[in-house]
Short mmCIF file of the C-alpha atoms (twelve columns), coordinates in Angstrom:
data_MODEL
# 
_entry.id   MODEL 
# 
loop_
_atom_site.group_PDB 
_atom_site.id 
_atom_site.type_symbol 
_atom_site.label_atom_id 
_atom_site.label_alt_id 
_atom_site.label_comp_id 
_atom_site.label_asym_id 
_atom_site.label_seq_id 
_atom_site.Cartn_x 
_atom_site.Cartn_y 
_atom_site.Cartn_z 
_atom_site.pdbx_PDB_model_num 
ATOM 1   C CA . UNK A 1   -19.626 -8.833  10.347  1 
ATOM 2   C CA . UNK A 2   -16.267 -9.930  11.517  1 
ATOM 3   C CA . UNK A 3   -13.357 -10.531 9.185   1 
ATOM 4   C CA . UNK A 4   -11.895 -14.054 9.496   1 
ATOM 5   C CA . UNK A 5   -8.994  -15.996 8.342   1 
ATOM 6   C CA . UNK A 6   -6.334  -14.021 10.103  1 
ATOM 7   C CA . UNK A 7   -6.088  -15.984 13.739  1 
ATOM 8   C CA . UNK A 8   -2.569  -16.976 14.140  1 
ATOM 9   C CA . UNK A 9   -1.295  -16.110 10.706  1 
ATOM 10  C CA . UNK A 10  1.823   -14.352 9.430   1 
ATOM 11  C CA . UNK A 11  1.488   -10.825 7.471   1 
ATOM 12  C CA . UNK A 12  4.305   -9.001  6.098   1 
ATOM 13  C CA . UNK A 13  3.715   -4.987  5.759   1 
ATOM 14  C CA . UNK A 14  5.800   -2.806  4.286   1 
ATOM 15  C CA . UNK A 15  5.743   1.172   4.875   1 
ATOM 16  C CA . UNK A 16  4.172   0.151   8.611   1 
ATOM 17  C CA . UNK A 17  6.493   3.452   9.954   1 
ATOM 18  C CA . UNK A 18  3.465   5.518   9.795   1 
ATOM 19  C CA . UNK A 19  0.389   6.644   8.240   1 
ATOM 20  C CA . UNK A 20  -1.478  3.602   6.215   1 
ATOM 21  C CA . UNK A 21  0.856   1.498   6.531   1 
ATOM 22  C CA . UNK A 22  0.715   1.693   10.874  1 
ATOM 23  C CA . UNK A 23  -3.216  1.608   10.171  1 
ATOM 24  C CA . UNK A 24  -2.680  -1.563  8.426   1 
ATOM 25  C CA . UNK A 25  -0.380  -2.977  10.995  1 
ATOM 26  C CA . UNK A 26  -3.081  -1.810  13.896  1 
ATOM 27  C CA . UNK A 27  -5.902  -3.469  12.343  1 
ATOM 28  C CA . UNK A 28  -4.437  -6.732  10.969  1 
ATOM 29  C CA . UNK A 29  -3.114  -7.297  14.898  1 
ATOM 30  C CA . UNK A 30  -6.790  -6.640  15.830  1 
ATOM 31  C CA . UNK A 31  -7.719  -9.209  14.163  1 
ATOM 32  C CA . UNK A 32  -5.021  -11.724 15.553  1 
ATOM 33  C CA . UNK A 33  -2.773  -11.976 12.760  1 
ATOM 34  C CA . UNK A 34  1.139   -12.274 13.325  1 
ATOM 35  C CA . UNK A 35  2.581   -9.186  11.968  1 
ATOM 36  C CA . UNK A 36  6.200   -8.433  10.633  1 
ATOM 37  C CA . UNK A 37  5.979   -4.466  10.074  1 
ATOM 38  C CA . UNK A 38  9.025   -3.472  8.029   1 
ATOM 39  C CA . UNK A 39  10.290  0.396   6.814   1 
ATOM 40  C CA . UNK A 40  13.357  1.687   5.544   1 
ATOM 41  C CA . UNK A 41  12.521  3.714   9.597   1 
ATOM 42  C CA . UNK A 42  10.922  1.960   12.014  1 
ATOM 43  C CA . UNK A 43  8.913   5.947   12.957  1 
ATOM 44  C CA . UNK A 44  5.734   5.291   14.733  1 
ATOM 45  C CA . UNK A 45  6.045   1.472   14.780  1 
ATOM 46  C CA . UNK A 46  7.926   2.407   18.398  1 
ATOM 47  C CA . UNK A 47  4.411   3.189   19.795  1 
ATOM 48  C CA . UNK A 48  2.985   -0.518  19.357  1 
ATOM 49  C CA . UNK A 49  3.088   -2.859  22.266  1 
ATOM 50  C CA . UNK A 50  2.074   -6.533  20.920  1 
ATOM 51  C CA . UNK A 51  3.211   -10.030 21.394  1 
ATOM 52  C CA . UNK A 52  2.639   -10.807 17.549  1 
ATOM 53  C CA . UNK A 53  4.230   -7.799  16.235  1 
ATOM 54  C CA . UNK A 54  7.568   -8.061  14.740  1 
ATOM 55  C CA . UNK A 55  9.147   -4.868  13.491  1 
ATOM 56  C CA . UNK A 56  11.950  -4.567  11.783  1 
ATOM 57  C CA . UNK A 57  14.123  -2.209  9.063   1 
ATOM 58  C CA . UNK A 58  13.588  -2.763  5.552   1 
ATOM 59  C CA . UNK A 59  14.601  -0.724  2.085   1 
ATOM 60  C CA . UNK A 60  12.069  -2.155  -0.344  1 
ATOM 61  C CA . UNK A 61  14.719  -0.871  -3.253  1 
ATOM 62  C CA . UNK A 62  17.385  -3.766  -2.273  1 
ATOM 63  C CA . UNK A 63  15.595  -7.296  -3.955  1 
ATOM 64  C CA . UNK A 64  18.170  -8.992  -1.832  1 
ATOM 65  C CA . UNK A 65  17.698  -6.831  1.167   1 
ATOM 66  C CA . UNK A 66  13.855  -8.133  0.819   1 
ATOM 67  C CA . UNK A 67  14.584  -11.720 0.036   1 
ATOM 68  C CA . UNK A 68  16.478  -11.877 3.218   1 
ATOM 69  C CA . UNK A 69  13.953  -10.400 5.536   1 
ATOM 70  C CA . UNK A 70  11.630  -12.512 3.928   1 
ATOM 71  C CA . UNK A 71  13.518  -15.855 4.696   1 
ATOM 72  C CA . UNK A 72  14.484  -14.801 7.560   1 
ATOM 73  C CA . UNK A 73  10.683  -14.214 8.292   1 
ATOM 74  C CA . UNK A 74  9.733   -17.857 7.336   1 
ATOM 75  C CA . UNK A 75  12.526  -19.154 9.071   1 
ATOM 76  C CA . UNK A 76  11.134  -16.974 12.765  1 
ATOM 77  C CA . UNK A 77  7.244   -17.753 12.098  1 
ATOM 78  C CA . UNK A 78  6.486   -19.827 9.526   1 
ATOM 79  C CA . UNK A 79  5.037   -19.843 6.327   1 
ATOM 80  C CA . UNK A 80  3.676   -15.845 5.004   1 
ATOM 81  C CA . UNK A 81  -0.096  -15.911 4.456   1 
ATOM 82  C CA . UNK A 82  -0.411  -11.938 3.488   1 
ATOM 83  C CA . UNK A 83  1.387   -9.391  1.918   1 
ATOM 84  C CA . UNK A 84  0.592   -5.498  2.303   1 
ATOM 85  C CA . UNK A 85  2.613   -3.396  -0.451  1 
ATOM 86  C CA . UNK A 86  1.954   0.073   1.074   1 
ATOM 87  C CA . UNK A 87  6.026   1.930   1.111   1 
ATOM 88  C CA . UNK A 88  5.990   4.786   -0.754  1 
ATOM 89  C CA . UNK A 89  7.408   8.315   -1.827  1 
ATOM 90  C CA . UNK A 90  5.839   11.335  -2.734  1 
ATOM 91  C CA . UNK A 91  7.354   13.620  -5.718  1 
ATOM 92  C CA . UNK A 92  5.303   17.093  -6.774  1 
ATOM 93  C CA . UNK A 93  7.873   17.985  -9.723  1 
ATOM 94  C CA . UNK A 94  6.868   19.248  -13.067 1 
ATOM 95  C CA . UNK A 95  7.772   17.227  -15.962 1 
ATOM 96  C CA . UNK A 96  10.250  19.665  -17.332 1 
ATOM 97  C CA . UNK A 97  11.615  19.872  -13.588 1 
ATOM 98  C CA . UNK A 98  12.104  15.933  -13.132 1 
ATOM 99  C CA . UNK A 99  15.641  14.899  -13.146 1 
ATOM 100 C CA . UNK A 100 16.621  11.619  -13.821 1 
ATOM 101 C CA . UNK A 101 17.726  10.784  -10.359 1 
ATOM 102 C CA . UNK A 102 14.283  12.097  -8.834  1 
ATOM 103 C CA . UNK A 103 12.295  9.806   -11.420 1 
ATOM 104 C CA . UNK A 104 14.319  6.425   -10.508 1 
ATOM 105 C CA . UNK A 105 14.362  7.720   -6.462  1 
ATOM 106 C CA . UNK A 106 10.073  7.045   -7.306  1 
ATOM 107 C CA . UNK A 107 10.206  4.004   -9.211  1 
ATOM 108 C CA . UNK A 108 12.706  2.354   -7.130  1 
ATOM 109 C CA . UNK A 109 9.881   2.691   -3.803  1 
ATOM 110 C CA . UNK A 110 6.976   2.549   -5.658  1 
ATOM 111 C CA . UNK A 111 6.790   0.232   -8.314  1 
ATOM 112 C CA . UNK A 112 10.245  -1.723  -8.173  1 
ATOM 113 C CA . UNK A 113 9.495   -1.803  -4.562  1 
ATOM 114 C CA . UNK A 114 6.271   -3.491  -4.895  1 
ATOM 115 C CA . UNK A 115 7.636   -6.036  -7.585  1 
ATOM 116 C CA . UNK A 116 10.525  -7.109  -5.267  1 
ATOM 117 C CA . UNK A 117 8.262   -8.148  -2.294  1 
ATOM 118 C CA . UNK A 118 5.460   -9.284  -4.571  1 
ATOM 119 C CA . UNK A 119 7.832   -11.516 -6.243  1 
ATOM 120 C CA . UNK A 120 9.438   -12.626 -3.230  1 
ATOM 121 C CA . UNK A 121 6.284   -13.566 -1.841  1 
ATOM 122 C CA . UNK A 122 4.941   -15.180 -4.566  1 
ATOM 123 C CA . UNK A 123 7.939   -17.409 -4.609  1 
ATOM 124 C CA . UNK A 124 6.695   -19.031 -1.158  1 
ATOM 125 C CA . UNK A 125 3.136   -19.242 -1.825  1 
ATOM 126 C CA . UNK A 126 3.162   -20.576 -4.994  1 
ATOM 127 C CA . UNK A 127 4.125   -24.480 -3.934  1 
ATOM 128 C CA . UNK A 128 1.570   -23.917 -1.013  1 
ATOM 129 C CA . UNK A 129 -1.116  -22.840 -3.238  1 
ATOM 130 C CA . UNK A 130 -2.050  -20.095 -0.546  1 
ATOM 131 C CA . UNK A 131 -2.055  -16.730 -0.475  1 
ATOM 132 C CA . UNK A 132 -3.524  -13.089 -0.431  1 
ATOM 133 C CA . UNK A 133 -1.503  -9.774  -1.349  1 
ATOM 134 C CA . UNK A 134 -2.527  -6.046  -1.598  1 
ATOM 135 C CA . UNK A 135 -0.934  -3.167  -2.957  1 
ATOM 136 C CA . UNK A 136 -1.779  0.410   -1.464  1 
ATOM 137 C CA . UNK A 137 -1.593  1.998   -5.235  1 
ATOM 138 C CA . UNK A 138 -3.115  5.238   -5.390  1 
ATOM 139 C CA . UNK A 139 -6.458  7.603   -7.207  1 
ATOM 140 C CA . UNK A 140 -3.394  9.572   -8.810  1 
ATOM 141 C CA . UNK A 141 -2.666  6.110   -11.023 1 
ATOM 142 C CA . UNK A 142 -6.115  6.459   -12.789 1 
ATOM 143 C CA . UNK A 143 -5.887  10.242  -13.428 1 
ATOM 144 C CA . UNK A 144 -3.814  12.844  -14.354 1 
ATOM 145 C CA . UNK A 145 -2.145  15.347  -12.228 1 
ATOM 146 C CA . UNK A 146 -0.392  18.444  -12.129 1 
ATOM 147 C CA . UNK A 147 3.060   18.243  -10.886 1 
ATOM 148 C CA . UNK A 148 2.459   14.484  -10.200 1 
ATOM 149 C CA . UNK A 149 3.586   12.798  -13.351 1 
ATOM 150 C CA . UNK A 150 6.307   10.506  -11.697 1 
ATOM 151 C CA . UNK A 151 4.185   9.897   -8.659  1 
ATOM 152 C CA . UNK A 152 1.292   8.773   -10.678 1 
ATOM 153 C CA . UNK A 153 3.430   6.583   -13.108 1 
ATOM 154 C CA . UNK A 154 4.824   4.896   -10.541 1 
ATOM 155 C CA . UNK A 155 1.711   3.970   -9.287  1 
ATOM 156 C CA . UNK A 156 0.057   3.148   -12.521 1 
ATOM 157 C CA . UNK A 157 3.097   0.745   -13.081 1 
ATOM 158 C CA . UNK A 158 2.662   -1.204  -9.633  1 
ATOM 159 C CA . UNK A 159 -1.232  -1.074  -10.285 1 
ATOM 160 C CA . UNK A 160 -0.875  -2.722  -13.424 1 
ATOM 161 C CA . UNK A 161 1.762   -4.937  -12.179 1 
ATOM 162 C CA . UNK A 162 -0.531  -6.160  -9.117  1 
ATOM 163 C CA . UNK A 163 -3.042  -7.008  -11.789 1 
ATOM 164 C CA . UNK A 164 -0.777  -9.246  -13.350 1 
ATOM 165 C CA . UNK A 165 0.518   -10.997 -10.616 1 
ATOM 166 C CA . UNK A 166 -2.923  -11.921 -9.877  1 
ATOM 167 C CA . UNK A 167 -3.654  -13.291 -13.448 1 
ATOM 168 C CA . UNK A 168 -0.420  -15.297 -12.978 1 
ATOM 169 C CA . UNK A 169 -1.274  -16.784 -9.615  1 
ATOM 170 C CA . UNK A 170 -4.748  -17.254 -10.044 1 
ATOM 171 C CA . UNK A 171 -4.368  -20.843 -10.570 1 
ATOM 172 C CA . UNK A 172 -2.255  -21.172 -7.238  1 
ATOM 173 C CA . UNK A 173 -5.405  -20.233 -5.498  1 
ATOM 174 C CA . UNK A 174 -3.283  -16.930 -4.486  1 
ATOM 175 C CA . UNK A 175 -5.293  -13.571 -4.504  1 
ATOM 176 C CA . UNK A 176 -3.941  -10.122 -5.551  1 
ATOM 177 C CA . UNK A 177 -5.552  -6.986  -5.226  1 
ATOM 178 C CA . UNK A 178 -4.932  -3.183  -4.962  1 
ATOM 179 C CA . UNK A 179 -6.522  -0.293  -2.959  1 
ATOM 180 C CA . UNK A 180 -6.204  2.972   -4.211  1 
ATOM 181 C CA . UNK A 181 -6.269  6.111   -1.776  1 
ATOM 182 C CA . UNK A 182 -7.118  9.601   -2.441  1 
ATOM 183 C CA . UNK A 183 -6.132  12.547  -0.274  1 
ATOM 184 C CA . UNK A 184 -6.141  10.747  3.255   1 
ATOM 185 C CA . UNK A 185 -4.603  12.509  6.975   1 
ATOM 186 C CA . UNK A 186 -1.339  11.135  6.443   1 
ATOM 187 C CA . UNK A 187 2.282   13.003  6.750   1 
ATOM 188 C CA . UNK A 188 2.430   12.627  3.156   1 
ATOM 189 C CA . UNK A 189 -0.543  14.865  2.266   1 
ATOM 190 C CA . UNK A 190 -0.222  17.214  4.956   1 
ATOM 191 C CA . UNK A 191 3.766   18.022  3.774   1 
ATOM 192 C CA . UNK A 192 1.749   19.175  0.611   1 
ATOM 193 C CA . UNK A 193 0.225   21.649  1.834   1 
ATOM 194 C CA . UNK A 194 1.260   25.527  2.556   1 
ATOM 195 C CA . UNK A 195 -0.662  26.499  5.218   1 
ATOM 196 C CA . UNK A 196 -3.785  25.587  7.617   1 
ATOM 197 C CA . UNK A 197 -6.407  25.756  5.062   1 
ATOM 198 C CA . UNK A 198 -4.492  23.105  2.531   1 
ATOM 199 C CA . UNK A 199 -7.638  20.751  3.461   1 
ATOM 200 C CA . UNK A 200 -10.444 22.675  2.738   1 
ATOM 201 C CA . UNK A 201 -8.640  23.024  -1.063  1 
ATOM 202 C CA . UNK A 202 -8.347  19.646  -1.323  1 
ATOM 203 C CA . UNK A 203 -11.982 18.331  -0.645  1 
ATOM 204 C CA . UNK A 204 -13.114 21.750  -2.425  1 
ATOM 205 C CA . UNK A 205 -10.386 21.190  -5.542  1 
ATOM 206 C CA . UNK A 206 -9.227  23.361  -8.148  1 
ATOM 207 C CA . UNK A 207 -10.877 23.673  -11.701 1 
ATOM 208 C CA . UNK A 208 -7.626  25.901  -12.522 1 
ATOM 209 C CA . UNK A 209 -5.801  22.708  -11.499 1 
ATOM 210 C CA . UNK A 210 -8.195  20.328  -13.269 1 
ATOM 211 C CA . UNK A 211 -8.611  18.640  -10.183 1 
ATOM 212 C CA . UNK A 212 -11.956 17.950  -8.300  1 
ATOM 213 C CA . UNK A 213 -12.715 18.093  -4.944  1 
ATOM 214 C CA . UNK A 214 -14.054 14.910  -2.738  1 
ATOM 215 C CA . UNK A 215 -17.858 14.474  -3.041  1 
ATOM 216 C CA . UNK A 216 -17.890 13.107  0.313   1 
ATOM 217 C CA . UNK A 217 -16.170 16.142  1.874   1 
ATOM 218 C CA . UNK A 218 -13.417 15.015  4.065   1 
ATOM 219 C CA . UNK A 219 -10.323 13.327  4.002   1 
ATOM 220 C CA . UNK A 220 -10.129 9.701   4.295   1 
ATOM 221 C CA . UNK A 221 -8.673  8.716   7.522   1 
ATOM 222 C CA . UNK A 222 -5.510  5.481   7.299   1 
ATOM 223 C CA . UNK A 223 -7.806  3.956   9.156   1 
ATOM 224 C CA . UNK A 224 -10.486 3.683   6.160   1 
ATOM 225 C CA . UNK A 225 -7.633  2.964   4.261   1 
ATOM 226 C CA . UNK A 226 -6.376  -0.007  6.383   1 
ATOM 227 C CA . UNK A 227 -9.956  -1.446  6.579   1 
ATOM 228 C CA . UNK A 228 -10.459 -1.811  2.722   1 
ATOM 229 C CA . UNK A 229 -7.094  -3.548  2.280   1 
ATOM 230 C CA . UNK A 230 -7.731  -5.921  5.530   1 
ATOM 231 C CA . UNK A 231 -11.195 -6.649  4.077   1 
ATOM 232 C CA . UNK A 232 -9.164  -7.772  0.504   1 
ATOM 233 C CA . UNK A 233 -6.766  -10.063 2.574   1 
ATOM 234 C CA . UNK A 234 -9.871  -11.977 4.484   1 
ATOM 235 C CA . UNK A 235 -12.087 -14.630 3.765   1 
ATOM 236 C CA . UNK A 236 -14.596 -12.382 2.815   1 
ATOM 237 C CA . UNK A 237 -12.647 -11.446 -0.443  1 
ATOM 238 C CA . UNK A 238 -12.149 -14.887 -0.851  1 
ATOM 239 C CA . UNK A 239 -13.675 -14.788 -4.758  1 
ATOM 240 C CA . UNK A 240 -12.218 -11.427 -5.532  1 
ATOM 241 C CA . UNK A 241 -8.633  -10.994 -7.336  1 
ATOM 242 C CA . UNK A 242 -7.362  -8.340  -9.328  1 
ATOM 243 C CA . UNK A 243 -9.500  -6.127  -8.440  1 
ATOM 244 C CA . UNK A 244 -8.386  -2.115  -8.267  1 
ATOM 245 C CA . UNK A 245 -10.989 -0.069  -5.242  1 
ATOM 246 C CA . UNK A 246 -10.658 3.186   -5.266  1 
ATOM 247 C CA . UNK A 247 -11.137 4.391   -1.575  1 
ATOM 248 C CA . UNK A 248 -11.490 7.853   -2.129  1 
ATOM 249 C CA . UNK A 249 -14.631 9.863   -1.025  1 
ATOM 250 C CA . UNK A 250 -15.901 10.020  -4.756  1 
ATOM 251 C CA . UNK A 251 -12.787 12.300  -6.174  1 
ATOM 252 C CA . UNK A 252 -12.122 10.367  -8.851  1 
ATOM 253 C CA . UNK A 253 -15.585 10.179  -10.141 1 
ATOM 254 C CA . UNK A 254 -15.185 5.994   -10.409 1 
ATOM 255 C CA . UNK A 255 -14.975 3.372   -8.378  1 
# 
């Protein structure tokens, strides 16, 4: 079964550097969508050849740094039919250890982040009635973790936020949805761990941590990652909106 609905039309992707986000940016070109990849570094982004891609610098903290790429993305292609909320930062602080400036440095990617381009977007396809946006959240949003508490706020807030949007722009026929990873082969989870055998801890967890393991037994690739959030932008979501998938080998224990 082929995805449709993305021959020709514009996507804006934020945290395309690397990891899910280049996944995202890979697949959505695939499928012969128009692409503007953005990151605060353009990283891996280098590595992609494509007539429709468009790459370009972008600090998802600056609302007028975003409203500016995004007009200035109109203005180059035309009007934005997706939006792919996947820039992020990691923090692995204890509660106690969380300074002030380390909890705004998270909100500021991951949930004011995600409200800047969301809103932005929103904006323009409101009046055209048109519309599909995702938000790469994450399993840490739905339960607790150790050493994770501003990471997993964060992405409670822009999980809860996404949710909203989509209530509000329901009526403009404009879809919003989220995807929520677990442990997947990124540079983020692999800069967690100590030493060679961090992965086998992971998909085995740690009752001392009160974390299980992955039922599945492996990592998600960005690549399984990318396909559940293309799937949500395409046709073949069309009747599904607000909707939170957790895409993460069972860890969670929900769906």
């Amino acid at each position: 079964m082929r995805l449709t609905g993305f021959e020709e039309k514009v996507a804006f992707v934020t945290g395309a550097g690397s990891g899910i986000g280049l996944a995202v940016t890979r697949l959505l070109l695939d499928e012969g969508a128009k692409v503007v990849a953005t990151d605060v570094a353009l990283g891996d982004l280098g590595s992609l050849v494509h007539h429709n891609l468009y790459a370009a610098e972008l600090d998802v903290r600056s609302s007028r740094d975003v409203d500016r790429r995004i007009e200035q993305t109109i203005e180059t292609l035309g009007s934005i039919n997706f939006g792919v909320n996947v820039a992020g930062v990691l923090s692995t602080k204890s509660i106690v250890e969380t300074s002030d400036d380390e909890w705004d440095r998270v909100f500021a990617v991951n949930t004011a982040g995600v409200f800047h381009v969301s809103r932005a977007l929103a904006r323009h396809m409101m009046p055209r009635r048109k519309g599909s946006i995702v938000t790469v959240a994450s399993n840490a949003a739905g339960i607790p973790r150790q050493n994770m508490a501003a990471y997993a706020a964060s992405k409670a807030a822009s999980t809860m936020f996404t949710r909203c949007l989509g209530l509000e722009l329901a009526p403009y026929g404009i879809r919003c949805n989220i995807v929520a990873p677990g442990s997947t082969q990124t540079p983020m989870q692999t800069g967690m761990w100590a030493d060679p055998s961090g992965e086998k801890r992971v998909i085995e967890g740690s009752l001392p941590a009160f974390k299980t393991g992955i039922p599945l037994g492996k990592l998600a690739t960005p690549d399984d990652i990318a396909n559940s959030v293309v799937f949500l932008l395409s046709d073949r979501a069309g009747h599904i909106t607000m909707a939170d998938l957790y895409v993460d080998g069972g860890a969670t224990l929900r769906g």
